[in-house]
C-alpha positions in Angstrom: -4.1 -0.1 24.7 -5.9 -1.6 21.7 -9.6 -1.4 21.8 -10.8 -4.1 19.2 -14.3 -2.5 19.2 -13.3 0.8 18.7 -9.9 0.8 16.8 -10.2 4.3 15.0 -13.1 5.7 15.6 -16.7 4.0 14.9 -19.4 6.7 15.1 -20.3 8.6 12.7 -19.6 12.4 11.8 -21.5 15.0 14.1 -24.5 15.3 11.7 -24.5 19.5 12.9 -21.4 19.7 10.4 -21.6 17.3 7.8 -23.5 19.7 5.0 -27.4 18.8 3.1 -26.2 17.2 -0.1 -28.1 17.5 -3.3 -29.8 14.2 -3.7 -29.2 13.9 -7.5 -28.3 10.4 -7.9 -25.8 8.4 -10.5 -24.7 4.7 -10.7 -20.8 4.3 -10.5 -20.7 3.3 -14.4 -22.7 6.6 -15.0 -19.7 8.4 -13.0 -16.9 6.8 -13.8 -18.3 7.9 -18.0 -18.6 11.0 -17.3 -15.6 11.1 -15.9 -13.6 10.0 -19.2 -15.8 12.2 -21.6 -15.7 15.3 -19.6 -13.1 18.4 -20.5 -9.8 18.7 -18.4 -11.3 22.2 -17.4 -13.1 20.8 -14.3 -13.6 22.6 -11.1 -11.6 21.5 -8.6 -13.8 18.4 -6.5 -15.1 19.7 -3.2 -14.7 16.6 -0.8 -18.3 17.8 0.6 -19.7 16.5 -2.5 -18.5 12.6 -2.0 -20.9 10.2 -0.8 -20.5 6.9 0.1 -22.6 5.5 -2.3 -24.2 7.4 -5.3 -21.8 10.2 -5.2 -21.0 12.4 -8.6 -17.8 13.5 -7.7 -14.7 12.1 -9.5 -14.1 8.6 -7.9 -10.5 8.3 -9.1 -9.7 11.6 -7.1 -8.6 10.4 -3.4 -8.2 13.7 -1.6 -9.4 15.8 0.3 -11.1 13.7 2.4 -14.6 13.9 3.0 -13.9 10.1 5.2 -10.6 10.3 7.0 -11.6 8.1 9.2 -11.7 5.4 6.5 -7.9 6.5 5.5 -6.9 6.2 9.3 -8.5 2.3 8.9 -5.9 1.6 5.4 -3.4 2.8 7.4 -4.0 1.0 10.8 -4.9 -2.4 8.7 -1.0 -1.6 7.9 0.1 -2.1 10.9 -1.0 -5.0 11.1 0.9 -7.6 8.7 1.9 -10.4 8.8 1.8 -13.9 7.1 0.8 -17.6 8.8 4.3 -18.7 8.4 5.4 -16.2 11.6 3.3 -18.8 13.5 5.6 -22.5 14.8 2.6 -25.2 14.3 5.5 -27.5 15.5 3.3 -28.1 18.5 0.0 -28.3 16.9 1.0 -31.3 14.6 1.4 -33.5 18.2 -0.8 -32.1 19.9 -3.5 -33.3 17.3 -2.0 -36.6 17.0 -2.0 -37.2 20.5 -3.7 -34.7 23.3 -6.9 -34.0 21.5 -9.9 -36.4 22.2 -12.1 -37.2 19.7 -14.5 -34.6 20.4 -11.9 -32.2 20.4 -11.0 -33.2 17.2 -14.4 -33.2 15.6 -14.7 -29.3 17.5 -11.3 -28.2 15.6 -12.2 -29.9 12.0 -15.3 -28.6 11.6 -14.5 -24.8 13.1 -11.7 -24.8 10.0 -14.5 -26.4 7.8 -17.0 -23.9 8.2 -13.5 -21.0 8.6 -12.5 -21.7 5.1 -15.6 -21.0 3.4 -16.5 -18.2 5.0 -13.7 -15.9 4.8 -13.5 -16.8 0.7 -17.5 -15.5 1.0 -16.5 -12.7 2.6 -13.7 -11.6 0.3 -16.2 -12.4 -2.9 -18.9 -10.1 -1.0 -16.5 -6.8 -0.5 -14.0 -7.4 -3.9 -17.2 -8.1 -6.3 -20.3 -7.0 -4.5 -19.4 -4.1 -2.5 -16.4 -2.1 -3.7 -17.8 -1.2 -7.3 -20.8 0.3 -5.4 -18.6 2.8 -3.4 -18.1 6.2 -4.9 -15.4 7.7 -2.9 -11.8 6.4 -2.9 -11.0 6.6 0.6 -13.7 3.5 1.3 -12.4 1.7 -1.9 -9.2 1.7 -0.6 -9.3 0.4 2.6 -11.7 -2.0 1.3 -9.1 -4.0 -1.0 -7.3 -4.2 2.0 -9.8 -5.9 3.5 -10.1 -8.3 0.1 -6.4 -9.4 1.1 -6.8 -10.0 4.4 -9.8 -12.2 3.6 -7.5 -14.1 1.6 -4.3 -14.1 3.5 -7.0 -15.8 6.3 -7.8 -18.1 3.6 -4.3 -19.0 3.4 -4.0 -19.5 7.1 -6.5 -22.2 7.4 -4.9 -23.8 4.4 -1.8 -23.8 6.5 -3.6 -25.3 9.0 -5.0 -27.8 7.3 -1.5 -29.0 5.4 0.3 -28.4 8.5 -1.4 -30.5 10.4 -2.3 -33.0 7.8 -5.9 -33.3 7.6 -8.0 -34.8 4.6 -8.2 -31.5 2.2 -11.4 -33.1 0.0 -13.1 -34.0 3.7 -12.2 -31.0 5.3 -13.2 -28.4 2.8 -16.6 -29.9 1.1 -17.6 -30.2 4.8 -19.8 -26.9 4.4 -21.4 -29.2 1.2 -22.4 -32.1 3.0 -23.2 -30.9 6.7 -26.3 -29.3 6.9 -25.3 -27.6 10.0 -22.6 -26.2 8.4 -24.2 -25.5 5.0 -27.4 -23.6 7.0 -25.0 -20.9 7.4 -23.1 -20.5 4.2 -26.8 -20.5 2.4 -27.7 -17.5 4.6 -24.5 -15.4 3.5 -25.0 -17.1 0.2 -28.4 -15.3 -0.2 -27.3 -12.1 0.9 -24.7 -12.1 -1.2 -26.3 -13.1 -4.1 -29.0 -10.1 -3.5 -26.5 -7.6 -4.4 -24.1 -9.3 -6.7 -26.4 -9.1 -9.4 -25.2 -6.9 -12.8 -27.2 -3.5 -13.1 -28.6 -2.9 -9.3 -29.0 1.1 -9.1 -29.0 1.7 -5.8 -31.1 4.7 -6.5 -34.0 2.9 -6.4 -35.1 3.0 -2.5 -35.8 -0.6 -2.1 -32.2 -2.1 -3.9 -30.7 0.7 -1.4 -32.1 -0.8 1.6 -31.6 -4.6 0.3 -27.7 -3.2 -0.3 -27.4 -1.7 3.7 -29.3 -4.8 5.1 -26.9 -7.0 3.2 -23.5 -4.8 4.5 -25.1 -4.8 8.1 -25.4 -8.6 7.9 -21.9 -9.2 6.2 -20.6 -6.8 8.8 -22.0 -6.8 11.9 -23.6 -10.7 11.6 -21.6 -12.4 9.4 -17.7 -11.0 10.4 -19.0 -9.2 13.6 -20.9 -12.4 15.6 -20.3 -15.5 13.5 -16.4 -15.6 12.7 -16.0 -14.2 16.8 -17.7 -17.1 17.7 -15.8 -19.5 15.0 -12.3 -18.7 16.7 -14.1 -19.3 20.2 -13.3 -22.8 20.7 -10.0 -23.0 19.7 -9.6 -20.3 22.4 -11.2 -22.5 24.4 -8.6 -25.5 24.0 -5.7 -23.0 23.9 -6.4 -22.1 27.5 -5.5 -25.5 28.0 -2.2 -25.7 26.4 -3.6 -27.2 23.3 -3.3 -26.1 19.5 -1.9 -22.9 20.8 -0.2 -22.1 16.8 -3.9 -22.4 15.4 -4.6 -20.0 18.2 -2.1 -17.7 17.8 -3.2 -17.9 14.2 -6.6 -17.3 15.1 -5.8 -14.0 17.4 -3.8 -12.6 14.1 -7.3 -13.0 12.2 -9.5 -12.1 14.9 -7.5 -8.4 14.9 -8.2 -7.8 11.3 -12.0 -8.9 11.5 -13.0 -6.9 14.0 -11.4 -3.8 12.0 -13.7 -5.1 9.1 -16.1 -5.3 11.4 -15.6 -1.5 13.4 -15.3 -0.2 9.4 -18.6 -1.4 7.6 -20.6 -0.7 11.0 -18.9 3.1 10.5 -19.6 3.1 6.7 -23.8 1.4 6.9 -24.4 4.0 9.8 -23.1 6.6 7.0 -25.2 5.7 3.9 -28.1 5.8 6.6 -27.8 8.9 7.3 -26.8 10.4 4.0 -29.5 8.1 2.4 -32.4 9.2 4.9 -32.7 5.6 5.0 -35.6 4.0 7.4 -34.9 0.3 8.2 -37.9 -2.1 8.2 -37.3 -3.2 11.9 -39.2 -6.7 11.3 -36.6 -7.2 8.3 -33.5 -6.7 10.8 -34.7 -8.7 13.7 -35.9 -11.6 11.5 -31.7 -11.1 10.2 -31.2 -11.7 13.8 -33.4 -14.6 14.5 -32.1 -16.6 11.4 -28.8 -15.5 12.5 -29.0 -17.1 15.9 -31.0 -20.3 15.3 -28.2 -21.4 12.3 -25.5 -20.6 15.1 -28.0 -22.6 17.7 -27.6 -25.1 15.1 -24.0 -24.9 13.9 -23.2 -25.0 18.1 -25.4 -28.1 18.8 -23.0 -30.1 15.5 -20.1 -29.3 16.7 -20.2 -29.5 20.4 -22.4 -32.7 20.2 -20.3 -34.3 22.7 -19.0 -31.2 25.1 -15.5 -30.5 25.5 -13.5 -29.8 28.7 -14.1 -25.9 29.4 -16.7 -25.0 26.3 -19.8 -25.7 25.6 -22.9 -25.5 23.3 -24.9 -23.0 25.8 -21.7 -21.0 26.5 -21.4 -20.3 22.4 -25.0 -19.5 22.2 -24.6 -17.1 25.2 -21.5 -15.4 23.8 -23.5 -15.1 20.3 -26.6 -13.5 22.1 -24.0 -10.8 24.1 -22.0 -9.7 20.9 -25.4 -9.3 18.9 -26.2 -6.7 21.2 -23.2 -5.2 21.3 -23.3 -5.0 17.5 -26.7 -3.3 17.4 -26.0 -0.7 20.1 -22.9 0.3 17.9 -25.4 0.2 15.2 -27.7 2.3 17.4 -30.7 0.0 16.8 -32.1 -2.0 19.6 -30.9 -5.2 21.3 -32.0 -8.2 20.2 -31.0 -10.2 22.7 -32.0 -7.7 26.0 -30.4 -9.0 29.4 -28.3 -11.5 27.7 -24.3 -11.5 29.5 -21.4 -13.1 28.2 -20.5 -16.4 28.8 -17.2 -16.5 28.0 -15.6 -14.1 30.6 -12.3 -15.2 29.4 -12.1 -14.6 26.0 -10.8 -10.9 26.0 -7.5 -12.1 27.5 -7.5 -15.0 26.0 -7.6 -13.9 22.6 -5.1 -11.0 23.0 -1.7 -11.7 21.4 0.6 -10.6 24.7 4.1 -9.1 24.3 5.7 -12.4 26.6 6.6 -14.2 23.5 9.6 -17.3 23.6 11.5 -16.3 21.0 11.9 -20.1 19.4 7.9 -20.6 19.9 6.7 -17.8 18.1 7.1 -14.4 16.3 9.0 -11.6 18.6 7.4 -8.4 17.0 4.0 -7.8 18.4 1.0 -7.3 15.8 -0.5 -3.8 16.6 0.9 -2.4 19.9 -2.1 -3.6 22.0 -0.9 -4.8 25.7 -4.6 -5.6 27.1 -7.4 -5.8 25.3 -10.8 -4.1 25.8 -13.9 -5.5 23.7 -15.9 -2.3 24.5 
């Protein structure tokens, strides 16, 4: 059984055997030139000496391992290809044309508007923004993986979008024009922007703590609440017998996030404890606030006129219960306490089950799962 919320392992090492590491500090450009310049005569690299970020050790040196746990995620991640094309959106294209309602189709437009965006944003924040930081191979490496899934999920709603023949111009400069949608992308466009700039040392204690606020947003917020509640209503209509390729395209996606999502939870709780790092708890529940009030808002525009079996306070609900459960695996508090999940039926719903037709859909199951667990 596949637990999406746990697919490897997500706590961190036993702080009794991870070793004191000197604090002597170095940017990756400072490594990587020492590196070049140095003699061939070099002791051989104890893996105790890695870091996660501001390591000296040599970062083109893969093993040993001071993170196996991150290997064991590039190898899962894998496991689990595949392309949009396994997917028959045969179905889709009528059901679009001539099942959906109006508000349905508003509800499915805008979730691929605001889709399309975001994954690009989060490729941008991991390929430019977060990889150079990393000083030990083992992350790097399982973070391009990541970098392609963002943009083989790209690709998918693209497919979408030409399959089922929507206006590419409307559909994509949505998250422009929206405000509802555009609240959102502005968020993870700040955050982004605070660590994308040229010459951050994340020695200095206040770029470190901007840098893990950012990765706990782009993780936990941005990958682990936002996009789970972006595949939600299409969930929602597949239980009906509706766009069930977009859904089926949308489980295949939902896999990989929340493996992006179990990973940069596993790697912030790291650099926290390596780091000694103290988080300003006003700074990460005012992350939260914003957080819910532009999903509050993003829910309100696109379930302005409720659909059969979803609504606005059933997507705020579900938002409030996977916040939590993000900050307990982050081991901070709730910010939500007492909230429950409204959507009781998503953990079934979203699993991709072995009872495939063979002429509706891909025979080979995407990682050996049967049921799914979300805890």
């Amino acid at each position: 059984m596949l637990n999406w919320e746990n697919p490897i392992e997500t706590t961190i090492d036993n702080p009794n055997i991870v070793p004191d590491i000197d604090p002597g500090h170095t940017t990756n450009e400072q490594a990587f030139n020492a590196e070049v310049m140095m003699p061939a005569n070099l002791k051989p690299i104890n893996p105790e000496d890695k870091r996660v970020v501001n390591g000296l050790t040599d970062i083109n040196q893969l093993a040993p391992f001071k993170y196996p746990w991150a290997w064991n995620f590039f190898l899962n991640a894998n496991k689990n290809h595949w392309t949009p094309l396994d997917i028959n959106m045969a179905q889709d294209v009528s059901d679009y044309k001539y099942k959906l309602t109006l508000e349905e189709r508003h509800v499915y437009e805008n979730v691929l508007s605001y889709l399309t965006t975001s994954d690009i944003m989060a490729m941008r924040n991991i390929g430019l923004a977060v990889m150079e930081k990393m000083t030990a191979p083992e992350l790097q490496i399982y973070q391009a993986r990541q970098v392609y899934e963002e943009a083989l999920h790209t690709w998918t709603y693209q497919h979408c979008i030409e399959t089922i023949g929507l206006d590419q111009g409307d559909i994509y400069n949505r998250y422009r024009v929206v405000p509802e949608i555009n609240q959102k992308i502005q968020i993870a466009s700040r955050r982004l922007k605070s660590i994308l700039r040229s010459g951050i040392d994340l020695r200095d204690p206040d770029e470190l703590n901007n840098f893990v606020i950012s990765y706990i947003f782009f993780a936990a917020v941005f990958e682990g609440c936002w996009f789970y509640n972006g595949f939600s209503p299409i969930f929602a209509l597949q239980r009906r017998g509706l766009m069930k390729g977009t859904a089926e395209q949308f489980q295949y996606i939902m896999r990989d996030e929340v493996m992006h999502t179990a990973f940069g939870i596993r790697v912030v709780k790291q650099i926290i404890y390596e780091e000694n790092i103290t988080l300003d708890p006003k700074i990460v529940r005012n992350m939260w606030d914003e957080a819910e009030a532009a999903e509050a808002t993003y829910a309100n525009y696109i379930l302005r006129d409720p659909i059969l079996g979803y609504s606005t306070d059933m997507h705020i609900g579900q938002f409030r219960f996977i916040a939590n459960r993000r900050a307990n695996q982050l081991a901070m508090e709730e910010p939500f306490p007492g909230a429950e999940a409204t959507l009781p039926w998503l953990d079934e719903q979203a699993n991709l089950r072995k009872e495939k037709n063979f002429f509706e859909t891909r025979v080979t199951e995407y990682q050996t799962g049967g049921t799914l667990s979300w805890d």
